[in-house]
C-alpha positions as CSV (number, residue, x, y, z in Angstrom):
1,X,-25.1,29.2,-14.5
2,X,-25.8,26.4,-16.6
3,X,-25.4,29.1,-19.6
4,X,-21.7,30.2,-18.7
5,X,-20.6,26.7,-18.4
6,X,-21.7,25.8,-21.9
7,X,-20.3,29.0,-23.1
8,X,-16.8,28.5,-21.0
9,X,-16.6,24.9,-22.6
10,X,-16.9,26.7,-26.2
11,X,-14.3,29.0,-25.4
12,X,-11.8,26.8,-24.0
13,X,-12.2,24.8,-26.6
14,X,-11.4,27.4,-29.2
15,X,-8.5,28.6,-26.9
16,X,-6.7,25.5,-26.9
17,X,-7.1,24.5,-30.6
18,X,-6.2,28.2,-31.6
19,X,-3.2,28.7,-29.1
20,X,-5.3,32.0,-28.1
21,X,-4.2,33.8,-31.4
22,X,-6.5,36.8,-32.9
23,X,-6.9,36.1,-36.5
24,X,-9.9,34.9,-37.4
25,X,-8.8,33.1,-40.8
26,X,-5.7,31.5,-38.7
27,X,-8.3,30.3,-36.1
28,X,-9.9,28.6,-39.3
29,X,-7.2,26.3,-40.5
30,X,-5.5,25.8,-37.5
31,X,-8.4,23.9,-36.0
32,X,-9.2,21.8,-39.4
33,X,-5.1,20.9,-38.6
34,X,-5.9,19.9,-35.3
35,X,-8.7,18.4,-36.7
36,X,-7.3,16.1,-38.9
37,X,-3.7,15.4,-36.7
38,X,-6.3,14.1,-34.5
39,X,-8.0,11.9,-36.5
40,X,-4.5,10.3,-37.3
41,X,-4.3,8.8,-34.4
42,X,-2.1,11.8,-32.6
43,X,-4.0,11.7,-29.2
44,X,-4.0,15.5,-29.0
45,X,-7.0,17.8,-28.3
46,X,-10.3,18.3,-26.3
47,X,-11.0,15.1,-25.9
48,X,-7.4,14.6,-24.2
49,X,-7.8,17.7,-22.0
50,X,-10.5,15.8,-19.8
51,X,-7.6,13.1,-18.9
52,X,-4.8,15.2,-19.3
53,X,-4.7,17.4,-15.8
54,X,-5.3,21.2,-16.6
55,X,-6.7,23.1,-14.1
56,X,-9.5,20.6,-13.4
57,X,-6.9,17.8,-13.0
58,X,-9.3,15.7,-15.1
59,X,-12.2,14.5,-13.9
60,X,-12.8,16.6,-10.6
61,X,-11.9,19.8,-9.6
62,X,-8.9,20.4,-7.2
63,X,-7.7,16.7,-7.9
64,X,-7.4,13.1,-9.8
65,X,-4.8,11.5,-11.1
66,X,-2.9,12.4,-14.4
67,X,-1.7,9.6,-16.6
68,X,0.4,9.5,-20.0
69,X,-1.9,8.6,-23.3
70,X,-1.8,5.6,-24.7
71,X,0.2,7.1,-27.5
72,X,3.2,8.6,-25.4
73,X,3.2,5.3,-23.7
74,X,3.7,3.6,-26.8
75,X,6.5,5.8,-27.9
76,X,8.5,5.5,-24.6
77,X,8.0,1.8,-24.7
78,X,9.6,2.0,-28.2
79,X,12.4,4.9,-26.9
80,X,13.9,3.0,-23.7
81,X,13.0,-0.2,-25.2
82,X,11.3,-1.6,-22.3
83,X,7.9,-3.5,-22.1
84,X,4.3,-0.6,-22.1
85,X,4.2,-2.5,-17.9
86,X,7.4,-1.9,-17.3
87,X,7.0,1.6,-18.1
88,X,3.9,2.1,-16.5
89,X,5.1,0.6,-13.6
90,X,7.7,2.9,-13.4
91,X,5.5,6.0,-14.0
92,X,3.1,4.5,-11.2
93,X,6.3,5.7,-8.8
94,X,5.6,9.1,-9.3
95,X,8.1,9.9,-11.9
96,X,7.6,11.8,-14.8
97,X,8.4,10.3,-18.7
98,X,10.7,13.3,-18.8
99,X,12.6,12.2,-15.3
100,X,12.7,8.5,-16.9
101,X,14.4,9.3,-20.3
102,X,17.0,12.3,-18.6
103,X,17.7,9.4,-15.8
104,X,18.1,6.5,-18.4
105,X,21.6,6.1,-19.7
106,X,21.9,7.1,-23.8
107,X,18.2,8.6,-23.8
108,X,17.1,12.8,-22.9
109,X,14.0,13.9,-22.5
110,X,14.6,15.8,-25.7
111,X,14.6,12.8,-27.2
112,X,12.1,11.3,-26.4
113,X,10.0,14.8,-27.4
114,X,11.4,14.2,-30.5
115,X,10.3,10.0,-30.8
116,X,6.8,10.9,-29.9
117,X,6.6,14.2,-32.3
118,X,8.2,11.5,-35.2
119,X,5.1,9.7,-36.2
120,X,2.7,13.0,-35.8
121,X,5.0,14.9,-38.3
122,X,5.3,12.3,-40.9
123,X,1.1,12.5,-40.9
124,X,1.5,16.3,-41.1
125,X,4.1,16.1,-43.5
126,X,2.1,14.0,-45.7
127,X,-0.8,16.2,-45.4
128,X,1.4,18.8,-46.9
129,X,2.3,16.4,-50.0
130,X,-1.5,16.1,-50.3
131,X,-2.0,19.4,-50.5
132,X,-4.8,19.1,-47.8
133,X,-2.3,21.8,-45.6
134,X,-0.2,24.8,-46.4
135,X,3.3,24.6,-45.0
136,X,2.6,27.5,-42.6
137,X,-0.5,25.5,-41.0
138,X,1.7,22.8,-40.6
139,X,4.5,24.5,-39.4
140,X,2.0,26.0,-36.8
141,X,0.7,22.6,-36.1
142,X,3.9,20.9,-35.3
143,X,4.5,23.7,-32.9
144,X,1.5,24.0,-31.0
145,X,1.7,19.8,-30.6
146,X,4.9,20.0,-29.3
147,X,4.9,21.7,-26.6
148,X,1.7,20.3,-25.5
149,X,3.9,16.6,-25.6
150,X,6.7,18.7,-24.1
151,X,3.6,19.6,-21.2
152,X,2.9,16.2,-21.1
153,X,6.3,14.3,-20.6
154,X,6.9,16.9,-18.0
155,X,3.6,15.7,-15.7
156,X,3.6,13.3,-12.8
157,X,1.0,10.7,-11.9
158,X,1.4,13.0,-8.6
159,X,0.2,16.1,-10.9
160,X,-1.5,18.6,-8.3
161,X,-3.9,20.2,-10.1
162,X,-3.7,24.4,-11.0
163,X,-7.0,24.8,-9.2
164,X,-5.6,22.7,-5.7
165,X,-2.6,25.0,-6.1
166,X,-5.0,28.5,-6.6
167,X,-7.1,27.3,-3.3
168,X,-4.0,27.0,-1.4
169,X,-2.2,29.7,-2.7
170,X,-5.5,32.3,-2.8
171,X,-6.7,31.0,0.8
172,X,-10.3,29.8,-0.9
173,X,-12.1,26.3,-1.0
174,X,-12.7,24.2,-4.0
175,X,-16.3,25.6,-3.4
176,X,-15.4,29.7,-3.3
177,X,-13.0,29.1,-6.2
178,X,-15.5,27.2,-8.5
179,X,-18.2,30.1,-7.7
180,X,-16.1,33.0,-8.1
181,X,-14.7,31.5,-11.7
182,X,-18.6,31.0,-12.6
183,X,-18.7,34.4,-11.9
184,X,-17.0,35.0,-14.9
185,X,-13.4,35.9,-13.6
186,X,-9.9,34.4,-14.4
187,X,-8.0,33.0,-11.7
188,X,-5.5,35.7,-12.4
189,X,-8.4,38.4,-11.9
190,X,-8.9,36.3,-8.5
191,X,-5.3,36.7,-7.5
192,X,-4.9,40.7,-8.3
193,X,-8.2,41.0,-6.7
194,X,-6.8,39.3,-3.6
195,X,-5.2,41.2,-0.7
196,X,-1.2,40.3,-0.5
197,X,-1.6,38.1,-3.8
198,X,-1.2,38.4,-7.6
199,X,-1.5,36.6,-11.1
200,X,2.3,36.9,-11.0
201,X,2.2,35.5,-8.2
202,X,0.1,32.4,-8.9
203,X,1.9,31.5,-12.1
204,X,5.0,31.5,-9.8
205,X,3.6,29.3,-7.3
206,X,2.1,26.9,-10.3
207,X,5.6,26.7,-11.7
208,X,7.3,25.6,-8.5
209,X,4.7,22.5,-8.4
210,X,5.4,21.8,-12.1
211,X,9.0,21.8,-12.0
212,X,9.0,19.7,-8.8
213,X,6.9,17.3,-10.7
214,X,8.7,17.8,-13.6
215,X,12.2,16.5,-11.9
216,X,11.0,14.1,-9.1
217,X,12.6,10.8,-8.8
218,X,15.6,12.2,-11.2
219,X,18.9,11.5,-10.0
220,X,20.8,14.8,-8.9
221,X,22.9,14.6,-12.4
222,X,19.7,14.0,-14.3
223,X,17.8,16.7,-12.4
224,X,20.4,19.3,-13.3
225,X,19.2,18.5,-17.0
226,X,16.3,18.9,-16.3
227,X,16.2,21.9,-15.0
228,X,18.1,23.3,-18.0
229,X,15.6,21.8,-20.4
230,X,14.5,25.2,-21.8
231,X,11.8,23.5,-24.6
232,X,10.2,22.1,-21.1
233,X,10.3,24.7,-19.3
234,X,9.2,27.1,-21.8
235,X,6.1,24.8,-22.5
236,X,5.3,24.6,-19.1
237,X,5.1,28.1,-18.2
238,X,3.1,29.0,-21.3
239,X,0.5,26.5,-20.2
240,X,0.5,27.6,-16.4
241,X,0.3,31.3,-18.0
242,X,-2.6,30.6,-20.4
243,X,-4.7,28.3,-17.3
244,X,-4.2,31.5,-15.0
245,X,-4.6,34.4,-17.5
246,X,-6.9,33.0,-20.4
247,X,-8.6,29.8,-18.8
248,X,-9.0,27.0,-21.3
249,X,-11.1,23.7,-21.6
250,X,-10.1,22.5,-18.5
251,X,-11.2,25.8,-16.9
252,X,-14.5,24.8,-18.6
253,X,-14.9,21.3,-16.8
254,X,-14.0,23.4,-13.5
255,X,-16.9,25.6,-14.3
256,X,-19.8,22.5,-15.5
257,X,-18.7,20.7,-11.5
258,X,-21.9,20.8,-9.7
């Protein structure tokens, strides 16, 4: 058991720096990207996933609280230009970054994706210049970090985590999920596996929590945004897809629980 869970984490790893993709020589320079996006101060990666809610939720399976990094908060604070306690305060309420900047009068949530990607692409852009990255890893780069910020922004401190949402939905206990994903099988293998139940199924049910997270506390004019955000919604659902389909590092910490 002990064996799968280091494995798992190894995968999941892999399958979030490389976006899942198949080429081996892609996998190669899109994780020495991450690698070094990181290292500028970008807040993205592994070491985020832990904090960041996945199917884990963070720190324990089937719960825990999700909270903005430090580095969205500091963007935000710029954005709305409101103090980093104000703003915390106000994501304390249970509303999302994304429901703050649609809700706030002269700000979108696109634009706030877009002062948070700001600083990440001028370091990726400068890599370029350096000739430390081709313009195709970058482009790949900037891509793969944006919709994880567009994942983020879209997340609640009331962030109900994939696996609460698979015990409920799949009729199992944090206990019969966690052994039957040690038994090497997605959750979308446990859903199409299950009587009355599907991975379609799941994503769908996932989706409904996200975007009900995604717009709570949002004024009914500012919901409506929202809800047409298509770069949100779009980011979301790929994450949701790849949790219930592929797994990912998150999946990992699911599987090392006791």
């Amino acid at each position: 058991m002990a064996a799968v869970a280091v494995v798992a984490v190894v995968v999941g790893v892999v399958l979030a720096v490389t976006g899942g993709s198949g080429h081996k020589q892609d996998h190669h320079s899109d994780r020495v990207a991450v690698t070094r996006e990181r290292i500028g101060g970008g807040g993205e990666g592994p070491s985020a996933a832990r904090g960041s809610g996945g199917i884990s939720g963070g720190t324990r399976a089937g719960g825990g609280r999700a909270s903005a990094p430090r580095g969205d908060v500091a963007a935000a604070s710029d954005y709305f230009g409101i103090s980093k306690a104000k703003l915390r305060k106000e994501l304390d309420s249970g509303r999302s970054l994304a429901a703050l900047a649609a809700s706030s009068p002269g700000h979108s949530a696109l634009g706030l994706v877009e002062a948070i990607m700001r600083p990440r692409v001028s370091r990726i852009e400068a890599q370029v210049a350096a000739k430390r990255l081709s313009q195709a890893e970058a482009q790949r780069m900037i891509q793969r970090i944006r919709k994880r910020v567009q994942t983020r922004l879209a997340r609640s401190t009331t962030y109900e985590p994939t696996a609460a949402v698979a015990e409920r939905y799949l009729g199992l206990s944090a206990t019969e999920l966690r052994s039957r994903l040690h038994g090497g099988r997605t959750l979308g293998q446990l859903a199409d596996g299950t009587a009355g139940r599907s991975a379609t199924g799941l994503i769908a049910a996932v989706m409904a929590v996200r975007v009900a997270e995604l717009v709570h506390g949002a004024g009914a004019s500012s919901e409506a945004r929202l809800r047409h955000e298509t770069g949100l919604l779009k980011a979301l659902e790929a994450r949701v897809k790849q949790e219930v389909r592929e797994g990912g590092p998150a999946l990992a910490l699911t599987l090392a629980q006791p």
